[in-house]
N, C-alpha and C positions, 0 to 999 in steps of 0.2 A: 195727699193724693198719691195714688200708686201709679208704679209705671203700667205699661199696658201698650199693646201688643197694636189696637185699633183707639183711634182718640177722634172723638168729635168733641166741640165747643156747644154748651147748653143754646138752643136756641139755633145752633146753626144747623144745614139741612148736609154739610158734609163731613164724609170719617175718611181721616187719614191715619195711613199707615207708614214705617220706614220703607224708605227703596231697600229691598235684599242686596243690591249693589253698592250700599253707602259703607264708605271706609273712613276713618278717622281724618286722614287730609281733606274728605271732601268736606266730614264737617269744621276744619278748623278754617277751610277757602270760604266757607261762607260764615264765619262769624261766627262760630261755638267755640268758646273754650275751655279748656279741661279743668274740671276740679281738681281736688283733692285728692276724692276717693275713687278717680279718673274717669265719671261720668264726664259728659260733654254738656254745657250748657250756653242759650242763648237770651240774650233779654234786650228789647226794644221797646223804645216809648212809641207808643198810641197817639200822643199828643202832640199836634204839628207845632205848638206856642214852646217855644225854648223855655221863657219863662215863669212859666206853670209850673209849679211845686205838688200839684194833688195830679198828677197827672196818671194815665192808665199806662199799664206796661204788659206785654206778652213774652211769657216765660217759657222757653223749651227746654228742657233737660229728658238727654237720650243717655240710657244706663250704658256701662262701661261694655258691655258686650254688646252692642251696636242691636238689638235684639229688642226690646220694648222702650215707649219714651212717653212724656205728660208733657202739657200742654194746658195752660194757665194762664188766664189774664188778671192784673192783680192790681190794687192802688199802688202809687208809687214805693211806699214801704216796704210793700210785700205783705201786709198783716191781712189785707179782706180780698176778697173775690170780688170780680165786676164780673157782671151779666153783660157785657158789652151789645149783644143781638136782642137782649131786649126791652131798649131803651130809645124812642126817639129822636134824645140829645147826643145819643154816641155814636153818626152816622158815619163824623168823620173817623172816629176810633176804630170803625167795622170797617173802614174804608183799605183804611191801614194796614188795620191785621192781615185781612183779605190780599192785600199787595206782599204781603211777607211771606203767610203763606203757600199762595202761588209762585212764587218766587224759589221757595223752598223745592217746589215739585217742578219747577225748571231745571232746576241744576240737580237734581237727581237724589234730594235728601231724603224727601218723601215724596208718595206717591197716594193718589186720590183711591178709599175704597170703595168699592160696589159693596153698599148693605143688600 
């Protein structure tokens, strides 16, 4: 998956974009950390049960020049994609996501776009 400039989730009805105002501190106040190759990245379980091992995770990595970012929900491994929005059983997982990403467009990381 490439980075990208506007990101919606298959299935969902909204595209987000970075806030123009987002600086490295604010992504590291909310939970990104730096790579490597000094992208910033975030990852959270889906999965409200601690002890769930196949659990679903949303993945955010915003490239090093704070300018494009992806946005992925993946099984625990990282190896397949979940469709999390279109699945009856993963209400609570869209619940989730849903609270992270708004959360995100609280504190100024990103921001919601008008298609």
């Amino acid at each position: 998956m490439a980075f990208e400039k506007n990101v919606s989730l298959k299935g969902s009805g909204k595209t987000f974009q970075l806030n123009e105002q987002v600086k490295r501190y604010t992504l590291r106040d909310n939970g990104f950390e730096e790579t490597k190759n000094g992208n910033f990245q975030l990852v959270r379980d889906l999965d409200s049960s601690v002890l769930h091992k196949r659990g679903i995770k949303v993945k955010i990595v915003v490239a090093a020049d704070l300018k494009t970012f992806k946005v992925s929900t993946t099984t625990s491994n990282g190896l397949q994609t979940v469709d999390v929005y279109g699945k009856e059983t993963m209400s609570a997982a869209k619940e989730q996501l849903e609270y992270i990403l708004d959360s995100l467009v609280e504190n100024g990381v990103l921001t919601e776009a008008a298609e």
